[in-house]
N, C-alpha and C positions, 0 to 999 in steps of 0.2 A: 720759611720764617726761622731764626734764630732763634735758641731756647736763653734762658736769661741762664750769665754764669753760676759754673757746676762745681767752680772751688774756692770756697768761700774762706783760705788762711788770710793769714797776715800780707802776706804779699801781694795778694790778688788785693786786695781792699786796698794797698799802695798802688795799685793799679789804676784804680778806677773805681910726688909725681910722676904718673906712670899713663900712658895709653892704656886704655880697652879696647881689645875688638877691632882691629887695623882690619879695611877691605879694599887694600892694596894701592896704589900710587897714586901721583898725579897722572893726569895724560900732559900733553907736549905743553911746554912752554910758550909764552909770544916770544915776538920780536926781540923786546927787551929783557928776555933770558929769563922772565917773572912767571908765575902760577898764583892763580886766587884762590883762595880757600874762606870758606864761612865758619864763625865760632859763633854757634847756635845755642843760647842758653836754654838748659831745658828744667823748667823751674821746679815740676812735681817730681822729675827722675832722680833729682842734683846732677846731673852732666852734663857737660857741653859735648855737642855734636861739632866732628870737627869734619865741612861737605866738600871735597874737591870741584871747583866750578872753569866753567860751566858744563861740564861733562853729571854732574850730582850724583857724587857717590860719598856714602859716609866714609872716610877713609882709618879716622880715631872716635873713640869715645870716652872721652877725659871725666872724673868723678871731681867736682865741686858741690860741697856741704851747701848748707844756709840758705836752701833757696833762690840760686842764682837767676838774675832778672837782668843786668846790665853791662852791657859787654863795651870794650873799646879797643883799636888795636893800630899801634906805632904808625908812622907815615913809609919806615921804615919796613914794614913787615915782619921785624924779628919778636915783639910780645902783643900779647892779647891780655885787659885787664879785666876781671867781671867781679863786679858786685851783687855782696848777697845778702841782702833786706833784714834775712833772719838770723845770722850768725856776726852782724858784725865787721864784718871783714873783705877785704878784695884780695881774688886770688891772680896769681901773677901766673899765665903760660906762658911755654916754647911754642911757636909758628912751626918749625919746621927740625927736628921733627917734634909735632904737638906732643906737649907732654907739661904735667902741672910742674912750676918751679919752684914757687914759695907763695906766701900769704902776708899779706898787710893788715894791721889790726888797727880797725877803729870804734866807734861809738855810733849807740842810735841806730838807725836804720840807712844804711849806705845802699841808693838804689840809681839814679843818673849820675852815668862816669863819660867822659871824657880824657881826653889826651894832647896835650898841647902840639901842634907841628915838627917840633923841634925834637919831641921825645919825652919833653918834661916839661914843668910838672905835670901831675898826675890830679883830675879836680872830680871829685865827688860828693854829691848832694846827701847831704843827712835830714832824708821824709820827716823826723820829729822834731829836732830841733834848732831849726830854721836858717841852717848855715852850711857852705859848700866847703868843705874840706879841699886845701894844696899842700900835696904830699911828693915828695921826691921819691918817684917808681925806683932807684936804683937801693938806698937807704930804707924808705918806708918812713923816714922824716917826714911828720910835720910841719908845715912851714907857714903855714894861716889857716887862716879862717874866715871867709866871708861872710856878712851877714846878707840872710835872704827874706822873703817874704814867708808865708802858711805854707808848709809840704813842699821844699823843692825839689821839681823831678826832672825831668830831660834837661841835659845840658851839653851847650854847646858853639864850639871855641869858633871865631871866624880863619877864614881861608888863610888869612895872612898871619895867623897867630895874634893878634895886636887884641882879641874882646873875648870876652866868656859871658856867656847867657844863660841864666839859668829859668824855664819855667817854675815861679811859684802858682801851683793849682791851688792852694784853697783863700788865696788874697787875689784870684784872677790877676795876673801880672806876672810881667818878664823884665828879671833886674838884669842889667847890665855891667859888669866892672872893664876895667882896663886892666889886660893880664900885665904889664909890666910893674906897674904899683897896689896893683889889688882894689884902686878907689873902685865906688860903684858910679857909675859916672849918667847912668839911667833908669829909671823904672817904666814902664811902658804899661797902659790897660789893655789888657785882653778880654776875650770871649769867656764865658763859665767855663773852668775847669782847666786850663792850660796845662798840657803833659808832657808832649813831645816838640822838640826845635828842630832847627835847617837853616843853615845860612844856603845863598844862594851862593852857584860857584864862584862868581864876581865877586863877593859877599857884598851887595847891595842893599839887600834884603834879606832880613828874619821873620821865617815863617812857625807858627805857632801853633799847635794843633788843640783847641780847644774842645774837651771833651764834652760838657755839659752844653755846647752851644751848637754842636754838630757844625762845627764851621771853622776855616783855617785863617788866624790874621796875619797879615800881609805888613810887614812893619817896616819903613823905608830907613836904613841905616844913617843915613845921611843927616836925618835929623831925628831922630828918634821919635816916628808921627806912623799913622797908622795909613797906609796905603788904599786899602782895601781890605774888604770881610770877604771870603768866598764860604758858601753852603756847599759842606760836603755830604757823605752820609753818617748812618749815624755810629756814634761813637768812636772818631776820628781821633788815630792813636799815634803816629809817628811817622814822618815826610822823609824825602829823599828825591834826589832833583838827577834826572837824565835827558838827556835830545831836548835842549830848551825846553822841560813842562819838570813839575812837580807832582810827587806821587805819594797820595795819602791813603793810609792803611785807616779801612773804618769796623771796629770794629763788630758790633753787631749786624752791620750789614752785607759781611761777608766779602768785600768789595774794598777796592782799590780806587777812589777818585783822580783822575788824570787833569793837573791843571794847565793852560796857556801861560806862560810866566810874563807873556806881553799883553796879554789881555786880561789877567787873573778871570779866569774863566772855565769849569768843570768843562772838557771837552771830548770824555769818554769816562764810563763805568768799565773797573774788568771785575769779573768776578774768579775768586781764589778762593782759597781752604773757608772752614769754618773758623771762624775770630779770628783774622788776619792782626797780627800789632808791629812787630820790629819791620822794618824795610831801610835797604840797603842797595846802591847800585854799584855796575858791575866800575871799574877805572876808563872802559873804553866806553862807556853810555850807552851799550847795546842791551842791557840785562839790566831787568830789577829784580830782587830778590825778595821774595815774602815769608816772614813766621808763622804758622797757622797754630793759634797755641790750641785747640782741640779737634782739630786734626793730627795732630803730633805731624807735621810735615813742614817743609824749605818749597814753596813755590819759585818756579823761573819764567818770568814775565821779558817775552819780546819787546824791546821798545818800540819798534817799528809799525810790527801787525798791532801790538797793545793786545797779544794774546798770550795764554799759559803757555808753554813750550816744554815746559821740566819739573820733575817735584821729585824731593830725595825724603825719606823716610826719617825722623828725628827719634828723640829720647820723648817722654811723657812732659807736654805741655811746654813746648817752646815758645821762648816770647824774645827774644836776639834786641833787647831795645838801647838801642845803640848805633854804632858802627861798626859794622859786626864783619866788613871782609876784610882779609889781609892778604896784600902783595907779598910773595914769599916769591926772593929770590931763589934760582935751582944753579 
């Protein structure tokens, strides 16, 4: 049994430049000349862990202030963005070699970021006051402003760039805009507590993780209607889609819900660290990646078996809620 959370700041209640510390390289390359790497926010340490995959070795240990909770990172592999709840502001990294660049300063509580396809713009949710910030990552210009629902948190852009979603958790609902004009063109009812998104890679489908409902909805893009509700465990924190299923981090239950994306159907438990929340998959869908924020640990989930394989060591209280790997050219 899971004890009930042990850190009770500002950020966990939003919940629910230089290297450190280099331990040595990448290993080989693929095909296409790339190397993954995970930016592992570590909320209690201030640093992101920066983990060579899938070999899982810390290789940097980058210091970001404010509580860092929300990571995003180029299609491109060259920056990583993360937001920090309690300072304010999103700091900008180097991918390769990691290292902090500069900082973006905004208002309120800056906690789900995202990253457009193309590179730009830059969209982050402000938890208090009810609107997602579009900021040009090169500038740090402001450029709107979206109105959202109570608390918007996980956000998240479709495949093809064309939509931005943002979970509002305390009005249950997921607003829609169209990124090329900003309208909001949808509002959609969720389950209690909506946190974390997923488009499907089709982007077919927006998957929603509702916290307060222990259950993930199923939202068919096409018309904006609700597909299916699937019962996950409990407190279901943030999805990520590999080998045709969907994988939900829950987090008092210590466990990874596995869904059939054609069935929407739980069709295996894994069990991972203690309070599993960010998850991320690998570019080739062989690996999912898990945050364990009290375990301080990066779990490496087989797609295949659906078993643990790998765990790299993190900073104090990692929660990666986001997209948290980056393709880094070598």
């Amino acid at each position: 049994m899971h004890s009930a959370p042990r850190r009770m700041s500002l950020a966990w209640l939003l919940a629910g430049g230089l290297a450190c510390g280099p331990a040595g390289a990448d290993s080989g390359a693929d095909a296409g000349g790339t190397v993954e790497r995970a930016f592992v926010t570590n909320q209690s340490a201030e640093t992101v862990s920066v983990v060579a995959l899938p070999d899982m070795r810390v290789i940097a240990t980058l210091p970001v202030t404010g509580k860092p909770a929300g990571v995003a990172v180029t299609s491109d592999g060259r920056r990583a963005f993360v937001s920090s709840p309690e300072g304010a502001f999103v700091t900008v990294l180097d991918t390769d070699p990691p290292a902090v660049r500069g900082r973006i300063a905004l208002e309120g509580g800056p906690l789900g970021i995202a990253v457009h396809p193309s590179g730009a713009p830059l969209y982050v949710a402000d938890w208090y006051a009810q609107r997602v910030f579009v900021v040009d990552p090169a500038s740090g210009q402001r450029l709107a402003e979206l109105p959202t629902g109570l608390s918007p948190s996980g956000l998240a852009v479709s495949p093809d760039g064309a939509l931005l979603a943002s979970a509002d958790r305390d009005s249950n609902q997921v607003s829609i805009f169209r990124t090329a004009d900003h309208v909001r063109v949808a509002v959609v009812p969720t389950g209690e507590r909506p946190f974390g998104l997923g488009f499907s890679p089709d982007g077919a489908f927006l998957l929603s993780t509702d916290v307060g409902s222990d259950a993930v909805t199923v939202i068919e893009t096409a018309g904006w209607t609700v597909a299916a509700t699937v019962m996950v465990g409990e407190r279901p924190y943030a999805v990520a889609f590999a080998g045709g299923q969907a994988f939900v981090t829950n987090q008092y239950a210590g466990t990874v819900s596995v869904i059939d994306v054609a069935r929407w159907q739980v069709v295996a438990e894994v069990s991972t660290g203690e309070y599993p929340e960010g998850i991320a998959a690998a570019a080739d869908g062989r690996s999912v990646y898990v945050a364990n924020w009290f375990d301080n640990s990066l779990s490496r989930i087989d797609v295949d078996s659906l078993t643990v394989v790998g765990e790299a060591r993190t900073g104090d209280g990692p929660r990666a809620f986001g997209a948290f790997i980056a393709r880094v050219a070598r």
